[in-house]
C-alpha positions, 0 to 999 in steps of 0.5 A, spaced: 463 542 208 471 545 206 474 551 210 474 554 203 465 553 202 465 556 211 469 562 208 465 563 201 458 562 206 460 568 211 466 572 207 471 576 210 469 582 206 462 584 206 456 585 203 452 592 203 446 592 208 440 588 205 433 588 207 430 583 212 426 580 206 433 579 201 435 576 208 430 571 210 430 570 202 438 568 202 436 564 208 432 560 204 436 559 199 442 556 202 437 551 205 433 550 200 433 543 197 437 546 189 439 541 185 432 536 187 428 543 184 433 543 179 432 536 176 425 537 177 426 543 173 430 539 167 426 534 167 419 539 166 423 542 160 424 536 157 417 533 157 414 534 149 408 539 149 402 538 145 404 542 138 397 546 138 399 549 145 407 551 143 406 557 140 401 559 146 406 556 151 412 560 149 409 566 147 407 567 155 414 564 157 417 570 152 412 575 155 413 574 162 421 574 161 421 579 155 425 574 150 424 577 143 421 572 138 423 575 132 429 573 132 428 564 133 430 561 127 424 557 127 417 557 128 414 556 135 411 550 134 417 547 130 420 547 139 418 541 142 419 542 149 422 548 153 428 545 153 429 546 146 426 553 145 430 556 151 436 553 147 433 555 140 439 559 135 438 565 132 436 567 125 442 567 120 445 575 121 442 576 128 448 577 132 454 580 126 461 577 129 466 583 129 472 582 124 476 587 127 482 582 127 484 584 134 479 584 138 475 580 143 468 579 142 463 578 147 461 570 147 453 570 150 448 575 151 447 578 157 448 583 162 455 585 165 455 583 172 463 585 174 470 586 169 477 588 171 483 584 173 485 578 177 489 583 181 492 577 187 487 572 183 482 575 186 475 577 182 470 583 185 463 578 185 459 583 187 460 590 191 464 588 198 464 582 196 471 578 191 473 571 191 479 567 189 481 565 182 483 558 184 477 556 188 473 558 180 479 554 176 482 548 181 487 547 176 494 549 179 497 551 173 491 555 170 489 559 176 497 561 175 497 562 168 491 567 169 492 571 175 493 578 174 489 578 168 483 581 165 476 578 166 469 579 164 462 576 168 456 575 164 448 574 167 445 570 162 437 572 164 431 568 162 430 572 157 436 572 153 440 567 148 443 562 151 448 558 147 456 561 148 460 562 142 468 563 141 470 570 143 477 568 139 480 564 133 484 559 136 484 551 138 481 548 144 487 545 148 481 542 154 476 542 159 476 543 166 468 540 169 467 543 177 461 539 180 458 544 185 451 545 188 446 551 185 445 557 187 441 562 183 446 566 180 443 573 180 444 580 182 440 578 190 444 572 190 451 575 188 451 581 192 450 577 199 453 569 198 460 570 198 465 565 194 457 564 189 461 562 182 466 558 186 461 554 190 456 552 183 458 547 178 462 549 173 464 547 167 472 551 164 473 551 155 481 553 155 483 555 148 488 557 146 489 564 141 492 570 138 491 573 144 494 568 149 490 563 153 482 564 154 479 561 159 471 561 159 467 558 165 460 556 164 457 557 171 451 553 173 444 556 177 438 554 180 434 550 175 439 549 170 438 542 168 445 541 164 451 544 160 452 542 154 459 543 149 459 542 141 467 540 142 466 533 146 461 529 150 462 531 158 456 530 162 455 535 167 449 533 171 453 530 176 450 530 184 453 533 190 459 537 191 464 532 188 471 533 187 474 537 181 475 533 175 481 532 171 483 537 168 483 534 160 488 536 155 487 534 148 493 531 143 489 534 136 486 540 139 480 541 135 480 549 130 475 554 132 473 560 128 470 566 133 463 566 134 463 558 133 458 555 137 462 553 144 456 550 147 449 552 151 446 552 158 439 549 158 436 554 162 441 560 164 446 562 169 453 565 168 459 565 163 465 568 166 472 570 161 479 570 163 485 572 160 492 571 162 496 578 164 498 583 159 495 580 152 488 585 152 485 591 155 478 592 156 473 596 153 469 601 157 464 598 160 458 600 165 456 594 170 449 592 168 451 593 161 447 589 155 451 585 150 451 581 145 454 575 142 458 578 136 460 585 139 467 587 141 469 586 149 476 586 149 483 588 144 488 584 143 495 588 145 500 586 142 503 582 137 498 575 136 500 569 140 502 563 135 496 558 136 499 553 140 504 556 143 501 555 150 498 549 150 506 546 148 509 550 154 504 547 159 505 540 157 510 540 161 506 541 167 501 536 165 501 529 168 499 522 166 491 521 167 490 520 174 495 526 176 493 533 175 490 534 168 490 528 162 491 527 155 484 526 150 486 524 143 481 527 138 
């Protein structure tokens, strides 16, 4: 273990007290035997049920979690595995896309769990607790470009949809995959591991936008079997906590309209948006907050950047395959 996990484990900063039974709980979470139960988990969601049983099966599923059926896109006995119903689309016009022109819409369903600024390149995780911007993105020259910088923090519950979408118009300039391990991500888990989105697996989309550079990381937890993205094949099932890949710039950096499909957690966890400094100001929202996917999070401030523009400043910065980051033709 790296100085930087000894310090996310036991921060400098504290947490607020926590009962005897939350820290027997984080005591068992830290030694339990995650990704084993993760893949366990993965594997039984991708098991076919018996169609006769679906219905049955999912309803209980969404009872327990409160899940709302009325807006599946396809009747419950169309799911074949878990897998598939937990990453089920939405009915055409569930969730309107804002066409206000300058705003920043909310890229998931979820519950707000944290939003500011990176002031120092550092986040709030949870009261009495921040981590480090470049222990969240390992690439130098990203944690630099977003430093200072507007973030939100999204929990995905069971409950919720759990496909991600654009919050901006733009083109992907690239990808970043983390492995980690994984910790459950929720509010027990954040209010008492330090450092807990640095030291999960993670899989960063940059794209480039009217509004700058936008960074939105998708973070794993307990029993999520894999993250998957519409725009290339990265897998993310990998073992251990394993040095970070490269970060992969594309040559033809593939269009995106807002609310485009980003891609899907199978089983749920946490996205977390980051924007370079200056470029947008926040709506008011209270932790704890429902979004949804569609919804104004963010407002452009100023002029609208020329799509592209970041991504050809940074090329300078970025080496060969086998440096700091490589090129991937589309």
């Amino acid at each position: 273990m790296s100085h930087d996990d000894h310090e996310n484990l036991h921060p400098t900063s504290r947490p607020a007290a926590t009962s005897r039974r939350d820290k027997v709980l984080i005591r068992l979470l830290r030694w339990a035997p995650k990704r084993a139960f993760s893949t366990v988990v993965g594997f039984a969601a991708r098991r076919p049920i018996p169609r006769a049983l679906r219905a049955r099966v999912y309803r209980t599923f969404a009872h327990r979690v409160g899940a709302n059926l009325e807006e599946v896109e396809q009747d419950l006995a169309d799911y074949p595995t878990l897998d598939a119903f937990f990453t089920r689309k939405l009915k055409p016009g569930a969730r309107p896309i804002s066409d206000d022109a300058d705003a920043i819409v909310c890229p998931c369903d979820g519950t707000i769990a944290e939003s500011g600024l990176a002031g120092g390149g550092r986040l709030i995780q949870a009261k009495g607790i921040d981590y480090r911007l470049k222990g969240l993105i390992p690439d130098p020259e990203a944690h630099a470009r977003f430093e200072g910088g507007a973030y939100v923090t999204i929990y995905l519950a069971p409950r919720d949809y759990h496909r991600v979408h654009f919050p901006a118009e733009g083109s992907v300039n690239g990808f970043q995959h983390v492995p980690g391990a994984v910790f459950p991500v929720n509010r027990l888990a954040a209010a008492n591991i330090g450092g807990l989105f640095t030291l999960n697996e993670r899989l960063v989309t940059f794209q480039d936008s009217p509004a700058g550079e936008i960074a939105v990381v998708m973070v794993a937890a307990t029993g999520v079997g894999h993250m998957t993205v519409t725009y290339d094949a990265v897998e993310t099932r990998r073992r251990g906590r394993g040095r970070p890949g490269e970060r992969v710039r594309y040559g033809s950096p593939p269009s995106v309209a807002r609310g485009d499909e980003l891609g899907a957690f199978h089983l749920g966890s946490t996205v977390i948006l980051l924007f370079e400094p200056g470029r947008v100001k926040l709506l008011p929202m209270a932790l704890g907050q429902r979004v949804h996917l569609g919804e104004p999070i963010a407002r452009r401030i100023g002029a609208p950047v020329t799509v592209g523009a970041t991504r050809e400043a940074a090329a300078g910065a970025s080496a060969s395959r086998g440096g700091a980051g490589s090129s991937h033709g589309r």
